[in-house]
Backbone bond lengths (Angstrom), bond angles and torsions (degrees), N, CA, C in turn:
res aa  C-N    CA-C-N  psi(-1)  N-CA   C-N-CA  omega(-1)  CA-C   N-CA-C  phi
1 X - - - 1.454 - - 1.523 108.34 -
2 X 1.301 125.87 123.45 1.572 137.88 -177.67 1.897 98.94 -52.78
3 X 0.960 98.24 151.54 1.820 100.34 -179.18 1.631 92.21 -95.58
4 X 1.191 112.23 164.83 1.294 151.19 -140.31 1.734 99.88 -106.52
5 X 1.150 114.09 101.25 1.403 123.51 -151.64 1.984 92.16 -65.29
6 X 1.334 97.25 -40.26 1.874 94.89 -163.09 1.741 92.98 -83.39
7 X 1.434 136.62 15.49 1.390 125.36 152.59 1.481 101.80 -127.89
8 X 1.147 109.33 65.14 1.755 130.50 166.76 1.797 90.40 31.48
9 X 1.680 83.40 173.73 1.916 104.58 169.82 1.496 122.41 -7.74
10 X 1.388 104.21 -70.65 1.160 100.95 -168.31 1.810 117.79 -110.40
11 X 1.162 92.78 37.25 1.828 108.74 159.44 1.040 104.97 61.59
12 X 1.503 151.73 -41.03 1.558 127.04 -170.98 1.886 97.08 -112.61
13 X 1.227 135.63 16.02 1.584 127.25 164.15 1.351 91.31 -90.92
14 X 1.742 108.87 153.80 1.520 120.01 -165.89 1.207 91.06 -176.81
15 X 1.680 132.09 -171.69 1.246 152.43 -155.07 1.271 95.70 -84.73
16 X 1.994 138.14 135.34 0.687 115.07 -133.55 1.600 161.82 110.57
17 X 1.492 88.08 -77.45 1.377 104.67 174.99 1.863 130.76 -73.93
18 X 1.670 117.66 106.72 1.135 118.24 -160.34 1.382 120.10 -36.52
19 X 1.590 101.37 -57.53 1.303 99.15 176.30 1.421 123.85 -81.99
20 X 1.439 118.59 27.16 1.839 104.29 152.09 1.514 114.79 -88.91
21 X 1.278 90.18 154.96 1.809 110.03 178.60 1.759 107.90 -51.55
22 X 1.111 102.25 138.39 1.523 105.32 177.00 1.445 107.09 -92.54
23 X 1.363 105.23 154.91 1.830 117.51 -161.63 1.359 84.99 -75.84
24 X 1.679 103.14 169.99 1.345 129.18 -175.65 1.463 102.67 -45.94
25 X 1.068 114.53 -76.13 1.334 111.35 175.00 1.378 138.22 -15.06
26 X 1.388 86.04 -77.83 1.585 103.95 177.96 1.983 104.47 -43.99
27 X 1.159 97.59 -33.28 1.625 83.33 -156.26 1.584 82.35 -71.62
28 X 1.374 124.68 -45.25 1.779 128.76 -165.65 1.563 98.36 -37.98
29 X 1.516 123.88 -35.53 1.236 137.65 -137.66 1.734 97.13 -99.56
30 X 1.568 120.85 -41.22 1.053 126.15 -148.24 2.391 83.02 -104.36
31 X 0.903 99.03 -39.13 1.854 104.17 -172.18 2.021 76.22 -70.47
32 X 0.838 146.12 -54.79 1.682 131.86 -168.14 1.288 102.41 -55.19
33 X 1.343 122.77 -56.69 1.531 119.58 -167.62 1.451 93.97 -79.28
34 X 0.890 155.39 31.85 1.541 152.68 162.95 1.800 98.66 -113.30
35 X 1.091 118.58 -39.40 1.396 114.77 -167.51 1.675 80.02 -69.73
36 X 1.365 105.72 -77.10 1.551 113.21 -158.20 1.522 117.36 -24.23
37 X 1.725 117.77 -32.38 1.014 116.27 -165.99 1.851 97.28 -85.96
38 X 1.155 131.40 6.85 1.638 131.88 -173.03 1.885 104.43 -91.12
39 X 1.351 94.64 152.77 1.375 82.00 173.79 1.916 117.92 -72.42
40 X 0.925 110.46 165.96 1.979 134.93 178.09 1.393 97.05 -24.09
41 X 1.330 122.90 -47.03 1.360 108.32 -125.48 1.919 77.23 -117.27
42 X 0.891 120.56 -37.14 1.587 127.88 168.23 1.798 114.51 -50.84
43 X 1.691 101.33 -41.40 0.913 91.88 147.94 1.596 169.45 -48.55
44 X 1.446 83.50 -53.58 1.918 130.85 169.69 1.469 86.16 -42.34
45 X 2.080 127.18 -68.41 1.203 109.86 -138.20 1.553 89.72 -79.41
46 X 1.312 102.08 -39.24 1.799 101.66 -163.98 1.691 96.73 -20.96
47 X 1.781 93.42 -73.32 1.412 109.00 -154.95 2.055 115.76 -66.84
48 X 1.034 123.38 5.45 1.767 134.10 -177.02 1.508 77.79 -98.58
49 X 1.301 130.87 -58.72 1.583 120.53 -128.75 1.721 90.54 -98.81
50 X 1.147 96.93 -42.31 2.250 91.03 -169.95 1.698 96.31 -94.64
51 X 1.391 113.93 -51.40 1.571 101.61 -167.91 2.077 120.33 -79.39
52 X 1.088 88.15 -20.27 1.637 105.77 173.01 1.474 107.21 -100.60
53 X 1.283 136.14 -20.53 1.661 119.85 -167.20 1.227 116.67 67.52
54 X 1.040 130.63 13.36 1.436 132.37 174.11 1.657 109.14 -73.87
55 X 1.652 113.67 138.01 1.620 115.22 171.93 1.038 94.31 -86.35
56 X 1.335 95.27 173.86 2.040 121.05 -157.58 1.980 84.79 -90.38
57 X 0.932 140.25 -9.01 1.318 143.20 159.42 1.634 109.71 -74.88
58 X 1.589 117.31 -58.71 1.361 100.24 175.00 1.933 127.40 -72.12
59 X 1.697 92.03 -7.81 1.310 110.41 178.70 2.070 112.49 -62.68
60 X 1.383 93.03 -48.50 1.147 111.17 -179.70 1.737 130.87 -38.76
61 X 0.871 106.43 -39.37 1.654 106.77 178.95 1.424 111.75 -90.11
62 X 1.577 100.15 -25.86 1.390 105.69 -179.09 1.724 115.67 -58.29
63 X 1.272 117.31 -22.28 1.220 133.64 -147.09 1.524 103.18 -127.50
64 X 1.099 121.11 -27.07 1.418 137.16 -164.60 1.680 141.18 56.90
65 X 1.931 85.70 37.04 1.722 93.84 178.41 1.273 89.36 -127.09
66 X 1.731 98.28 -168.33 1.543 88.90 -172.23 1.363 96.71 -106.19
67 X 1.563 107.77 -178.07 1.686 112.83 -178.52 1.359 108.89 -66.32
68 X 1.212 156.80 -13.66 1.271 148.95 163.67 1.909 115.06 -67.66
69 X 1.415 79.82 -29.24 1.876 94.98 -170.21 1.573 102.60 -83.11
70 X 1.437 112.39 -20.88 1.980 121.89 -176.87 1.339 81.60 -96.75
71 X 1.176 136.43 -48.21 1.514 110.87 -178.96 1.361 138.04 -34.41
72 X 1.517 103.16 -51.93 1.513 128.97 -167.65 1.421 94.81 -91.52
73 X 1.695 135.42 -36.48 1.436 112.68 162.45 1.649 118.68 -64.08
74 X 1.264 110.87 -52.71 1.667 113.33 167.40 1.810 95.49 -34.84
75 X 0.664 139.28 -102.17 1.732 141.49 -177.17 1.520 128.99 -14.25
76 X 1.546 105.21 -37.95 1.551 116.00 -176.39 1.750 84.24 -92.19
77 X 1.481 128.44 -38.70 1.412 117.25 -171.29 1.811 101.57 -72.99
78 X 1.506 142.59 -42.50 1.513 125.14 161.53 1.211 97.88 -45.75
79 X 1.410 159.30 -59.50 1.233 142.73 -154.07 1.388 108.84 -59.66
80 X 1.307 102.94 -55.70 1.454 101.50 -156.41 1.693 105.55 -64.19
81 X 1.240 115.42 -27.19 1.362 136.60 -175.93 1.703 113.99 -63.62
82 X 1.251 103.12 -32.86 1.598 132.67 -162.20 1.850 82.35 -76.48
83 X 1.533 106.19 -62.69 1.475 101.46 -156.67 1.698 105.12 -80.79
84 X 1.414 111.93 4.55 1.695 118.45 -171.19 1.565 92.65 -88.60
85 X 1.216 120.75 -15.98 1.546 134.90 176.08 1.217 123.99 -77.82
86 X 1.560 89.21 -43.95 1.710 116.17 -177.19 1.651 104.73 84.68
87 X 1.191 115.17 29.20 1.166 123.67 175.62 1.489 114.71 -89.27
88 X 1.101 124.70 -21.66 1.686 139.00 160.08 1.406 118.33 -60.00
């Protein structure tokens, strides 16, 4: 029997249901309060390098390390972000 288009794929997840995906929103809503909870500067790269397009070279002066040194913060800041998700 085909599953039930208005309780997604697999027919009994529906409104509610923990494990469905949260709407656009929600996730916009839930990845903000995850940044917010990171420190300043974890922030800074997140937002230059993914929300601005900036390289970890043009990142660099902005911040006052060098691009190898925004690299490895850009990197420890997805981590920390990853586990603010609980995705780690």
């Amino acid at each position: 029997m085909p599953a039930d288009p208005a309780n997604g794929p697999g027919g009994a997840g529906g409104v509610g249901d923990a494990s469905a995906p949260a709407a656009p929103g929600e996730q916009v809503e839930v990845v903000e309060r995850a940044l917010a909870r990171l420190p300043e500067e974890c922030r800074q790269v997140i937002d230059l390098h993914h929300r601005r397009y900036l390289s970890f070279a043009d990142i660099a002066p902005l911040v006052g390390r060098s691009p190898e040194s925004v690299r490895t913060l850009w990197a420890r800041a997805v981590e920390a972000l990853q586990r603010e998700l609980g995705q780690s």
